[in-house]
C-alpha positions in Angstrom: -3.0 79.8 -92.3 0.2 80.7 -90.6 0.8 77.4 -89.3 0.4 76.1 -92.8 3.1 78.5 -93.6 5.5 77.6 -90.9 5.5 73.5 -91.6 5.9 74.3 -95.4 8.8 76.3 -94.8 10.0 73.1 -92.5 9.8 71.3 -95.2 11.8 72.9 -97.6 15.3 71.8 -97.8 17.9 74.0 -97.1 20.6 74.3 -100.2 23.9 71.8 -100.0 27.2 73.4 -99.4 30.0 72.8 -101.4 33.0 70.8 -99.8 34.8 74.4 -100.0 31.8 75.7 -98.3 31.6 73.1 -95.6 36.0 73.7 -95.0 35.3 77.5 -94.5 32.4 76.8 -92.2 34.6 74.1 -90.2 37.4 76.7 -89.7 35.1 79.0 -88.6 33.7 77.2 -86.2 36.9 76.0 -84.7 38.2 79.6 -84.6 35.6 80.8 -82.8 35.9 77.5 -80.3 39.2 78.4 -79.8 38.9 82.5 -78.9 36.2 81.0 -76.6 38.7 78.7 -75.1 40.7 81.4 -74.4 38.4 84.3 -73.0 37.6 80.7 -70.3 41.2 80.8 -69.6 41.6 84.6 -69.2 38.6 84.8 -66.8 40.2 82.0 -64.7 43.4 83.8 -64.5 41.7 86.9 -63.9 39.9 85.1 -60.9 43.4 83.6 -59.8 44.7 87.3 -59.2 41.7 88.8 -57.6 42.4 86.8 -54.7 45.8 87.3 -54.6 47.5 89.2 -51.9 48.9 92.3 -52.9 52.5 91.2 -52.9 51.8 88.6 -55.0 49.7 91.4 -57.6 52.4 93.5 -57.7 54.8 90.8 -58.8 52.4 89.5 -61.4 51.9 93.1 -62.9 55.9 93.5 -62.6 56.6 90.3 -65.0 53.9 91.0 -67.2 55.0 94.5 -68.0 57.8 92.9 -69.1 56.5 90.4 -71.4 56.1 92.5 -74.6 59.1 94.1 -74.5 60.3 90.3 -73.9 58.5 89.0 -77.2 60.2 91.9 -79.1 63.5 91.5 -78.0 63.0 87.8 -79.0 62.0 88.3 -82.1 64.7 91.3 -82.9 67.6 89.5 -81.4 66.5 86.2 -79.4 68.2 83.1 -79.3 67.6 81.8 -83.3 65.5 78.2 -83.1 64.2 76.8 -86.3 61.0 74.8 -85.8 61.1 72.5 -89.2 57.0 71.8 -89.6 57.6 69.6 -93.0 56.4 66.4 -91.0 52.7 67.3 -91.3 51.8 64.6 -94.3 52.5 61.9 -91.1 50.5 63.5 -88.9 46.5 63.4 -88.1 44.9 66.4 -87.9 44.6 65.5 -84.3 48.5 65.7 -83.9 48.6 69.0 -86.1 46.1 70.6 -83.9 48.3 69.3 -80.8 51.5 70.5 -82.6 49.7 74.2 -83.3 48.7 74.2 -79.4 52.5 73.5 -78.3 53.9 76.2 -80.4 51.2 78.6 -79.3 52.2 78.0 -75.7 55.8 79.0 -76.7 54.7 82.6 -77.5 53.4 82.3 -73.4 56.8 81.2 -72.1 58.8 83.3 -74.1 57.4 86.6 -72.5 58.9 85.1 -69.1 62.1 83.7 -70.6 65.5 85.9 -69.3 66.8 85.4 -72.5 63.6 84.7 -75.4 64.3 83.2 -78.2 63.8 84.1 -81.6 61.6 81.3 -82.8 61.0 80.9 -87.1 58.5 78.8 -88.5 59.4 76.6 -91.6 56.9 74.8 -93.8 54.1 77.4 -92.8 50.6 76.3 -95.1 47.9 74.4 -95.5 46.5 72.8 -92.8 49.2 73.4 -90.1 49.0 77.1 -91.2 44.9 77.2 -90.8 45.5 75.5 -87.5 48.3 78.1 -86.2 46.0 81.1 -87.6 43.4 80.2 -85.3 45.9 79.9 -81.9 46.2 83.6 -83.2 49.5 83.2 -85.4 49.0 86.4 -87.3 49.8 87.9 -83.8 52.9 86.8 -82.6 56.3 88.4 -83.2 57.6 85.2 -84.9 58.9 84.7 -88.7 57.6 82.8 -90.6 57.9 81.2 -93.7 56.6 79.1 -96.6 59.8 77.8 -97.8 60.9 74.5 -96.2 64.1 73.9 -94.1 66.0 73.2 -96.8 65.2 76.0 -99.1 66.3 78.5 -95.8 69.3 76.7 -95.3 70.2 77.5 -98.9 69.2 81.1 -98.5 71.3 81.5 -95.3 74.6 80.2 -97.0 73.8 82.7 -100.3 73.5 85.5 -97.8 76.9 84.5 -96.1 75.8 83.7 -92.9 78.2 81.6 -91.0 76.2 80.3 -88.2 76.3 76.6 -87.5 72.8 74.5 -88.1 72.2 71.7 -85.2 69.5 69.5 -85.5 68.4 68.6 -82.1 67.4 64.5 -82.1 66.8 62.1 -79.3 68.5 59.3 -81.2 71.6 61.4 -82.1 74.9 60.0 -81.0 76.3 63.4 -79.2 75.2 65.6 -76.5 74.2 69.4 -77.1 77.0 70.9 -74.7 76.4 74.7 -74.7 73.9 76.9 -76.4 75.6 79.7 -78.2 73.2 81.8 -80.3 76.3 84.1 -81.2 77.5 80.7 -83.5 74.3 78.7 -83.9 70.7 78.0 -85.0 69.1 75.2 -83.4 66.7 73.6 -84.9 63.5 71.4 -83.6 61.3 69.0 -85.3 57.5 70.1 -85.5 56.4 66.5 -85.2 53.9 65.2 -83.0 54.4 61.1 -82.6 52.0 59.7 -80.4 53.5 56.2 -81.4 57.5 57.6 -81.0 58.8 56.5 -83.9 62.7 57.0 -83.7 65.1 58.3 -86.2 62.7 60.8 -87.7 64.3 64.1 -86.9 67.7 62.3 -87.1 67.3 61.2 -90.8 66.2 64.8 -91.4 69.3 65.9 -90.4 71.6 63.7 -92.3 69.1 64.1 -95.1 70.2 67.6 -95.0 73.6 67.3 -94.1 73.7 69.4 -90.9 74.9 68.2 -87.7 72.6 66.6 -85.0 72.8 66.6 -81.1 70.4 65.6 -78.0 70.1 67.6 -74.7 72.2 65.9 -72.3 68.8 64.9 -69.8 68.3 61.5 -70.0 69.0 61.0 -66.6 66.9 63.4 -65.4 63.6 61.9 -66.7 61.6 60.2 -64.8 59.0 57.6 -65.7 59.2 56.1 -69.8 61.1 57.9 -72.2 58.9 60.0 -74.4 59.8 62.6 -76.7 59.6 66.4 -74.9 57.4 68.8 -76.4 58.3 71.5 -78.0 57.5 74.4 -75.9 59.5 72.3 -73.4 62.5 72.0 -75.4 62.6 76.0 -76.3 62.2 76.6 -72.7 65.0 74.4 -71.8 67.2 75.8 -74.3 66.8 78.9 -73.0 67.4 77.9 -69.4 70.3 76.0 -69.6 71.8 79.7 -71.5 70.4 81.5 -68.9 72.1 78.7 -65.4 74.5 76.3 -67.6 73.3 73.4 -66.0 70.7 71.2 -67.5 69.7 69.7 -64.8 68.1 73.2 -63.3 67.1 73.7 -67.4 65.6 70.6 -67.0 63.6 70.9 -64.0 62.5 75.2 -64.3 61.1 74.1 -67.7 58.1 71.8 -66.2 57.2 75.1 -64.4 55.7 76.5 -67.3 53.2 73.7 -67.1 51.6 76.2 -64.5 50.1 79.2 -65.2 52.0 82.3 -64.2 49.5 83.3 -61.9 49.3 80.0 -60.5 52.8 79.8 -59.7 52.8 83.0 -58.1 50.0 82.0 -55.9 51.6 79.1 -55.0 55.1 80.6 -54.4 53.4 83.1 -51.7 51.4 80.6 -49.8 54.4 79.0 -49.1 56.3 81.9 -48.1 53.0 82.6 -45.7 
């Protein structure tokens, strides 16, 4: 009788969701992949410093102290960068999901930064703003907004602020020669182009009237030109500030590729 049971119960089909209903269950489910993706890579780090000797702890305890006072000076008085996130209808969900990842990791190197920058978010909702919720965007010290670049822009001039807006673009015609957060906002195009399709961010910028420069580093790179990512860009922002060479800007940033832990490890076994 209770078998009988059991295969009738197999048998009965299980209600339909709704689409709605299928798009909550989706971002549930890739929530919790991603907080499991990132207990893996606290457990690994975790490991890392365990076997670290204890010169190498002490310096790892040391910058981490530091970070949240770091993330909160960024956010109170950092150096101002804009990222404009109004390229999403041209983007896969693929690329969003990349694009979410990148800014994510700039909450990581802004706790190490000497000088962090005060990173705002335009254009936040929708997708890209499910896909930033789950890297934990409810969490950082960032701002935020829904309002476009544009709209901000606007809101800045009503408010009498006098800084400068500079676009940054690979396919401007002038270099980016300092970085003066005292006069400027810089901003950075949230776009994630797997094909590199040029002009984008510089068409935005004339669209909006607003000056546009590239970072001096051509020479520097090595291999095919590609567009940096973000998180690199931010970091080398802040680097060159921090040296006023972009060459060391250029080259510190790709450390950050490397977990902190990592590149303490490393830094001591050399020393050893």
């Amino acid at each position: 009788m209770q078998e009988q049971q059991i295969q009738e119960g197999l048998k009965e089909k299980k209600p339909k969701l709704t689409r709605d209903e299928k798009k909550v269950l989706k971002y549930q489910r890739a929530k919790l992949r991603a907080k499991i993706l990132r207990k893996k890579i606290a457990k690994k780090v975790k490991q890392k410093v365990h076997h670290m000797n204890q010169e190498a702890k002490e310096k790892y305890s040391e910058i981490k102290n530091l970070a949240k006072n770091n993330l909160q000076l960024g956010y109170e008085s950092g150096i101002p960068i804009y990222i404009d996130l109004e390229y999403d209808v041209l983007m896969t969900d693929r690329e969003i999901r990349s694009l979410a990842l990148q800014i994510a990791h700039v909450q990581g190197i802004n706790k190490e930064l000497q000088f962090p920058i005060q990173l705002h978010l335009t254009n936040v909702r929708g997708v890209q703003k499910n896909e930033l919720e789950k890297q934990g965007l409810s969490k950082w010290p960032v701002h935020h907004y829904e309002l476009g670049l544009q709209e901000l822009i606007q809101e800045s001039l009503e408010k009498g602020i006098s800084k400068e807006f500079i676009y940054l673009s690979p396919d401007a015609d002038t270099y980016l020669e300092s970085v003066d957060p005292e006069k400027c906002i810089y901003i950075v195009g949230g776009f994630v182009d797997r094909q590199v399709q040029k002009y984008m961010s510089l068409n935005k910028a004339n669209a909006l009237q607003i000056c546009s420069k590239k970072l001096p580093i051509e020479s520097f790179i090595k291999g095919t030109r590609r567009p940096l990512n973000i998180d690199r860009v931010v970091a080398i922002l802040s680097l060159f500030y921090q040296h006023k060479d972009w060459q060391v800007a250029y080259e510190q940033s790709d450390n950050f590729n490397i977990s902190l832990a990592e590149r303490i490890s490393r830094q001591h076994q050399k020393q050893e």
